[in-house]
KOLLUM-730387 format. One line per 2 residues: their letters; for each residue y, z negated, x of C-alpha. Coordinates in steps of 0.1 Angstrom, whole numbers, plus 5000, padded with zeros to 4 digits. Layout:
KOLLUM-730387
a	Y,Z,X  ... $
***
This chain:
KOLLUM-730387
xx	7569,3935,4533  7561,3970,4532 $
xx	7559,3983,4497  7524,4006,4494 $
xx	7521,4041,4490  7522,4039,4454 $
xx	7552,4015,4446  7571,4046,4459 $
xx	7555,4075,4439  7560,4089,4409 $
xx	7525,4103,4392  7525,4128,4370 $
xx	7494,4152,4361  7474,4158,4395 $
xx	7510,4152,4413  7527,4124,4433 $
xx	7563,4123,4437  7574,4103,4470 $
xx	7610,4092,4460  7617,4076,4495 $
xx	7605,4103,4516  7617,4132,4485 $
xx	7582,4147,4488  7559,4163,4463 $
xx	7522,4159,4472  7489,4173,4454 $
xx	7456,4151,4464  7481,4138,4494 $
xx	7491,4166,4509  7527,4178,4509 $
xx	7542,4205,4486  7565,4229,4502 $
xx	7595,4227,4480  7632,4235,4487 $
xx	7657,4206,4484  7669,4217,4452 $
xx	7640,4216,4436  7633,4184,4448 $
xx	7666,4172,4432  7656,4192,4398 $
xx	7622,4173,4398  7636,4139,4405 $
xx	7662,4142,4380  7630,4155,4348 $
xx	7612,4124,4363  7639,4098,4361 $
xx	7644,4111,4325  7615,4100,4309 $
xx	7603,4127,4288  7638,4134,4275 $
xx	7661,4166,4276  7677,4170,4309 $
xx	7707,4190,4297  7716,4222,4319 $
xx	7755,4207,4328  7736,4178,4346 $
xx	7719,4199,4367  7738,4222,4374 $
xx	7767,4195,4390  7737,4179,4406 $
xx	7720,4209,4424  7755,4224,4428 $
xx	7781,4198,4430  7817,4213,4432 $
xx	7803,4244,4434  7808,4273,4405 $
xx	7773,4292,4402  7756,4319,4379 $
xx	7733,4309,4350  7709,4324,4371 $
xx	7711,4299,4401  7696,4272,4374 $
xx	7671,4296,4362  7657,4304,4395 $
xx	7654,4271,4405  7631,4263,4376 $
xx	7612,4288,4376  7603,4283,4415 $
xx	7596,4244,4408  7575,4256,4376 $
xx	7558,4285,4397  7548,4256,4423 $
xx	7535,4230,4401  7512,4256,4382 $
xx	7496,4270,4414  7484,4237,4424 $
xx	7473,4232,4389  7473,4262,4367 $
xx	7461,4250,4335  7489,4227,4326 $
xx	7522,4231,4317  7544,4208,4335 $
xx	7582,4220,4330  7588,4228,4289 $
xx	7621,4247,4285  7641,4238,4257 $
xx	7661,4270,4247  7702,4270,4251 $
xx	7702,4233,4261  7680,4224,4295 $
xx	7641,4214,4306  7623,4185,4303 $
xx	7588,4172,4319  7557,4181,4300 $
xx	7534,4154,4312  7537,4117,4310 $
xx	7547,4102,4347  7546,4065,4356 $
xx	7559,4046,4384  7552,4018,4403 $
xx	7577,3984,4407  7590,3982,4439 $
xx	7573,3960,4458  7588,3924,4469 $
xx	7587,3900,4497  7563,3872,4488 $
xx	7553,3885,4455  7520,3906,4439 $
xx	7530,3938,4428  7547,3943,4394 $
xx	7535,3962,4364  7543,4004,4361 $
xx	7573,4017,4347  7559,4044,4324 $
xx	7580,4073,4314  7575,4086,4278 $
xx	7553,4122,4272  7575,4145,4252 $
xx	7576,4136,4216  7548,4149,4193 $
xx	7560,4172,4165  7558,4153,4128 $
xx	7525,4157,4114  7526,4171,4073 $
xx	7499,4155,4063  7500,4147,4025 $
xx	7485,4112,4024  7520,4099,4013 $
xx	7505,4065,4004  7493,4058,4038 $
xx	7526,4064,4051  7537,4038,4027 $
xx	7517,4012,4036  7522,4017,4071 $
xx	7559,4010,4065  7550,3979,4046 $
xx	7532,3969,4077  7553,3980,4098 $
xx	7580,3961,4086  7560,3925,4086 $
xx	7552,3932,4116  7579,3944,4132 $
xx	7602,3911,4122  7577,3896,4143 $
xx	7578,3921,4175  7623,3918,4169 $
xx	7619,3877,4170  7595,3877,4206 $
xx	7614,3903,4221  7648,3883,4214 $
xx	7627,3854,4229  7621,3876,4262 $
xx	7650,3888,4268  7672,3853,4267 $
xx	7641,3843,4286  7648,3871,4314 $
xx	7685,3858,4315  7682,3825,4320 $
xx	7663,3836,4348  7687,3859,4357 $
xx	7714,3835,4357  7694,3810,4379 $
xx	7687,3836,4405  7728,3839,4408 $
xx	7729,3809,4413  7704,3802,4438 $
xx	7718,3832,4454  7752,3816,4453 $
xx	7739,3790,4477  7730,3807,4506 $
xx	7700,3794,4521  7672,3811,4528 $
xx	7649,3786,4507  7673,3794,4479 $
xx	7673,3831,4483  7635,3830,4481 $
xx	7636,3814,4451  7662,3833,4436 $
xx	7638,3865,4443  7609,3845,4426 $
xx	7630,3840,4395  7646,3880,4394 $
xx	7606,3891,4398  7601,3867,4367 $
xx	7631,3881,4347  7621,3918,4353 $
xx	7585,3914,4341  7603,3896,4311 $
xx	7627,3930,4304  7617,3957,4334 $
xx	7644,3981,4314  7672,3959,4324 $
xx	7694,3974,4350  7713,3945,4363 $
xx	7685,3928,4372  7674,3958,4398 $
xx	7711,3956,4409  7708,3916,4413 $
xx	7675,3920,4431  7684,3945,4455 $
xx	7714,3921,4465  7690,3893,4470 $
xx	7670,3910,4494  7698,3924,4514 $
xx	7705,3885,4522  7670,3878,4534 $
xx	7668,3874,4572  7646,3897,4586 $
xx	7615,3882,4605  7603,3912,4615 $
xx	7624,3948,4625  7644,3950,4588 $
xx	7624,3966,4564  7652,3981,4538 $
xx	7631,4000,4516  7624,3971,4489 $
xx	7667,3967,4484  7667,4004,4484 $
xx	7640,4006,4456  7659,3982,4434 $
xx	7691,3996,4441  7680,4029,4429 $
xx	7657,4020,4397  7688,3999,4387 $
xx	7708,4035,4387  7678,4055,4373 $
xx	7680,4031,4341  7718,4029,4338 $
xx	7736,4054,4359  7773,4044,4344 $
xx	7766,4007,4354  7793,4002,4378 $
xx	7780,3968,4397  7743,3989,4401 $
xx	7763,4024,4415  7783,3996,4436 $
xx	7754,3981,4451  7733,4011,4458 $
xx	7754,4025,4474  7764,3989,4495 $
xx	7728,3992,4500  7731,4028,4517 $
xx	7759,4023,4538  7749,3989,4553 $
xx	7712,3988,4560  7704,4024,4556 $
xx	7736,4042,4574  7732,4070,4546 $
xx	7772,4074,4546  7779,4101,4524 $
xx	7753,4088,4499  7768,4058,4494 $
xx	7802,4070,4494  7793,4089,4463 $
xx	7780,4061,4445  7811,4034,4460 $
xx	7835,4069,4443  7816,4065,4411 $
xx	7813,4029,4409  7854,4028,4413 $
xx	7855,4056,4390  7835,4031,4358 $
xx	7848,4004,4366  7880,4003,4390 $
xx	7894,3972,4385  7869,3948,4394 $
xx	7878,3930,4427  7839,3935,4441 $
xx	7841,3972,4445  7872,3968,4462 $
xx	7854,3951,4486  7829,3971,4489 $
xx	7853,3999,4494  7872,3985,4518 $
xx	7842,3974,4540  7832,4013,4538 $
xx	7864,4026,4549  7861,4002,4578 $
xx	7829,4012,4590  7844,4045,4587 $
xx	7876,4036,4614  7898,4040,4584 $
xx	7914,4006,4585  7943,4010,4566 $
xx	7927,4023,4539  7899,3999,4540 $
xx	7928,3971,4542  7947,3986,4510 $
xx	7913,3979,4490  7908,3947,4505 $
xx	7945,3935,4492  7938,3950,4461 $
xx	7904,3930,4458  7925,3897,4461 $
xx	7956,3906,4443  7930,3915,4412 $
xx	7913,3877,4420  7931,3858,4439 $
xx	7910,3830,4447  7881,3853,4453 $
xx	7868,3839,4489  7849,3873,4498 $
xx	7876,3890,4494  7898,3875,4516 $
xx	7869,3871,4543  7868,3910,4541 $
xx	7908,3913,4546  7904,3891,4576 $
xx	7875,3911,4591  7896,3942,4587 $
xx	7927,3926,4600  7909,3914,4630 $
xx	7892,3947,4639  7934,3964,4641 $
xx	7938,3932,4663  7965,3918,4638 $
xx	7947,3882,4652  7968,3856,4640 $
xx	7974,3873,4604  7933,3876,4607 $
xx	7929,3839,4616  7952,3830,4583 $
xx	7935,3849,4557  7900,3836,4573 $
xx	7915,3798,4568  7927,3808,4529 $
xx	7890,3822,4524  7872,3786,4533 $
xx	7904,3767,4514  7893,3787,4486 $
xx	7849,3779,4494  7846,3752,4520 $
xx	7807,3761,4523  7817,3802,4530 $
xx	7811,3799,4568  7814,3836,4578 $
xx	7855,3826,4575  7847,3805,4602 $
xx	7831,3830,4623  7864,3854,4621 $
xx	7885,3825,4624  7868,3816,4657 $
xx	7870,3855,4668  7907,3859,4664 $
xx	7915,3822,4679  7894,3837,4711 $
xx	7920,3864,4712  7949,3842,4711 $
xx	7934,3824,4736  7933,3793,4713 $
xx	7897,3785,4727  7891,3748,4715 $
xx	7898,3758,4684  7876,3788,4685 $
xx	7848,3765,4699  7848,3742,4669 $
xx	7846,3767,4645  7824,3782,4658 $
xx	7802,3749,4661  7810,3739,4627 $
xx	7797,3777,4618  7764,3773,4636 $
xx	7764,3734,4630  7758,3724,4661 $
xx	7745,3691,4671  7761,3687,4701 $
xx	7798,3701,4699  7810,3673,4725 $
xx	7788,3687,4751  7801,3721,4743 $
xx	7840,3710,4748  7829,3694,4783 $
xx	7812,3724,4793  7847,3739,4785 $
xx	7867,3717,4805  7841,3720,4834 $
xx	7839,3761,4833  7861,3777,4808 $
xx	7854,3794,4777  7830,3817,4794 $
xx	7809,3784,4805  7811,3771,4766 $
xx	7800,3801,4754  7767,3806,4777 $
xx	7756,3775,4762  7761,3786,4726 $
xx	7743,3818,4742  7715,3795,4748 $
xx	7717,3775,4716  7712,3810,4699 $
xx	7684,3822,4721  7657,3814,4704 $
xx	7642,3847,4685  7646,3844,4657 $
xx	7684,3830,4660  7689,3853,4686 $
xx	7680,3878,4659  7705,3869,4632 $
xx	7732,3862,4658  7731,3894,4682 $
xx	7759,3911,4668  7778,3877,4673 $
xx	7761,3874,4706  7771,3908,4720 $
xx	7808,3900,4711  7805,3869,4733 $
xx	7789,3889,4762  7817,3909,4761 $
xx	7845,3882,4766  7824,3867,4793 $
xx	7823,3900,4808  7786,3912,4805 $
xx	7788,3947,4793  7749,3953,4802 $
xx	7741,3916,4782  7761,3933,4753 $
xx	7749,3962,4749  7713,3944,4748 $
xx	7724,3924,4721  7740,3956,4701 $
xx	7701,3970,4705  7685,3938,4693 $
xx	7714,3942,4658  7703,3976,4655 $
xx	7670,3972,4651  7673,3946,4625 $
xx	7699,3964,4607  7728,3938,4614 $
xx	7753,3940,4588  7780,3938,4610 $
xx	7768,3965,4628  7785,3991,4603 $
xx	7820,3980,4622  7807,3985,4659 $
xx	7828,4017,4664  7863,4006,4652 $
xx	7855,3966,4669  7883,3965,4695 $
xx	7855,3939,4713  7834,3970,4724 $
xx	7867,3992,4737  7854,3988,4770 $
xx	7823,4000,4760  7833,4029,4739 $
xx	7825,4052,4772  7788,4041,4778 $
xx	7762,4065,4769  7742,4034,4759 $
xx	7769,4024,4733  7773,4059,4719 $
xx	7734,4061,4714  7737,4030,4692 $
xx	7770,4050,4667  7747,4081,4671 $
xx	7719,4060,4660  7738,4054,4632 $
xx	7757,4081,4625  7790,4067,4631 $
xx	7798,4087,4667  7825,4105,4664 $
xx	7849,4129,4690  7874,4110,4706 $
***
């Protein structure tokens, strides 16, 4: 689902704020703005009415860069100038002498919006505090604080009750998510929506949510903008929570191809919290997607030394060792990942892959019909003996043909094509994983699979597509 015009906006005063698109627009027509600008007025947004010191952004509108005082100033003053022409009598931008700016006007913004589910309330961010008022009515102030104090005993014992509302919610959705099935991952989105309305200033929950989605299969071309939403709020409310920089930037790199985007947040994710055995593997799927195997393959062996019995993690290390062709150490570390969570199928997946390429096909066919569960596997092994590998396979080909399996299996699909020998049935199937996003479709340019196709212009547009082509 397509989250509406406003679940993306920021509005403040007679202004909109698009925070996908990074556009300002006054009765819905853009505002001509340069970029940082742009940056400057997201980052007064995302603070709520509060101080946006001048060091922050100064390394955001100029990072690794040494500037004059006058770079920041000029910048300000051009985003002011702007927001006063389109409405002169209001002061958006307050300056607040020797320490930064803050926004003037209070600004709300709208939940992202989530499959299957009405949209949530607004996030409002606070107006600028009102100066203390003298007033000499002492007494009243008093009897406010008796009040006050009654009452808010009362406000401290309901919001405890929220919040250890929100995470048992919370808790459930991991676990749903921890199964894997779709009916599971819908419900686990049901019960994140529920926990957010519960405490909608919790950032893990936007982090948790914006996982969830990414394991919806799409029905329709992949729609990424909800994961991203999530990924970012979780950031805007906590920006030195390590899992929510991990995911947004997992998010970036995997459905939205923004590279160096997400290698800054993955960098300052590792930099809060670089022990944890998750942003290892995140890492080490980046620096794959990047051709940088060894690299990504140090991470990966750090993810599983940290936790050793941590199934992803060793799923991850066999990916990578299968894309440098190291096939039978590949096939190894795919059978300690499903020793470690018999119901972690993807192991068998890369199992099957590297027993292809030691040509130990029977044993590729039933993993790969254990993977799929397929009904039929016996038919598959005489189809086998009748024609070879590349007869078994065009069966699974039609097992998998229906759209939406063909769909969730392209990426899978192309590979297959390939070892029958079908470069133009491959490169259709790459097409199809593009356009839904594929995960797997961050490795396409380092997959040894594709080498034959690394010289088709049809193949380059795909890593063009996604700004992985590179000079050979």
């Amino acid at each position: 689902m397509t989250p509406s015009v406003q679940e993306t906006r920021y509005r403040f005063g007679r202004y909109e704020f698009d925070r996908v698109n990074r556009r300002l627009l006054l009765n819905g027509s853009a505002v001509d703005l340069p970029w940082r600008c742009i940056d400057a007025l997201k980052l007064l947004l995302q603070a709520k009415g509060e101080v946006v010191d001048r060091q922050t952004l100064f390394s955001v509108l100029w990072p690794d860069t040494q500037v004059e005082e006058s770079s920041l100033t000029k910048v300000m003053s051009q985003l002011r100038r702007t927001l006063s022409e389109g409405d002169p009598p209001v002061d958006y931008i307050e300056t607040v002498p020797r320490i930064g700016y803050r926004l003037a006007v209070p600004a709300v913004l709208a939940l992202p919006a989530l499959p299957g589910a009405a949209p949530g309330p607004e996030l409002v961010t606070a107006a600028p505090k009102p100066r203390p008022s003298r007033h000499p009515l002492r007494w009243v102030l008093a009897g406010l604080l008796v009040i006050g104090a009654v009452a808010g005993g009362a406000w401290q014992w309901s919001t405890s009750r929220q919040h250890a509302e929100a995470e048992r919610l919370y808790q459930e959705a991991e676990r749903l998510r921890r199964l894997g099935d779709q009916a599971s991952i819908s419900a686990a989105i049901a019960a994140l929506r529920s926990a957010i309305v519960q405490r909608p200033d919790h950032a893990a929950y936007y982090a948790a949510m914006a996982r969830t989605l990414a394991d919806v299969y799409p029905t329709g071309e992949m729609d990424w903008a909800p994961m991203r939403e999530a990924a970012e709020r979780a950031v805007d409310l906590d920006p030195r929570c390590a899992s929510c920089q991990a995911t947004l930037g997992f998010i970036l790199f995997t459905r939205g191809w923004e590279w160096d985007r997400a290698k800054r947040h993955l960098e300052e994710a590792m930099r809060l919290a670089g022990s944890n055995a998750g942003l290892h593997g995140y890492m080490a799927m980046f620096e794959a997607s990047q051709q940088r195997l060894d690299q990504a393959l140090v991470h990966a062996g750090e993810a599983v030394r940290i936790q050793p019995f941590f199934a992803n993690g060793h799923y991850i290390r066999s990916n990578i060792l299968l894309l440098q062709e190291r096939y039978e150490d590949a096939a190894a570390t795919a059978s300690r990942s499903f020793a470690i969570q018999p119901k972690f199928g993807m192991a068998l997946d890369t199992r099957a892959a590297a027993a292809l390429q030691l040509g130990r096909e029977l044993d590729a066919l039933r993993d790969w019909c254990a993977f799929l569960s397929v009904r039929n596997p016996l038919e598959l092994e005489a189809a086998h003996r009748a024609g070879g590998m590349k007869a078994a396979l065009g069966m699974l080909m039609e097992q998998t043909s229906g759209e939406n399996l063909r769909r969730h299996h392209a990426y899978r699909r192309a590979r297959w094509q390939m070892f029958r020998g079908d470069k133009q049935g491959a490169l259709e199937e790459l097409e199809v994983a593009l356009r839904y996003r594929h995960f797997n479709m961050v490795y396409a340019a380092a997959d040894p699979a594709f080498k034959p196709l690394r010289a088709e212009p049809r193949f380059r547009a795909l890593l063009r597509g996604m700004g992985l082509e590179r000079s050979e």
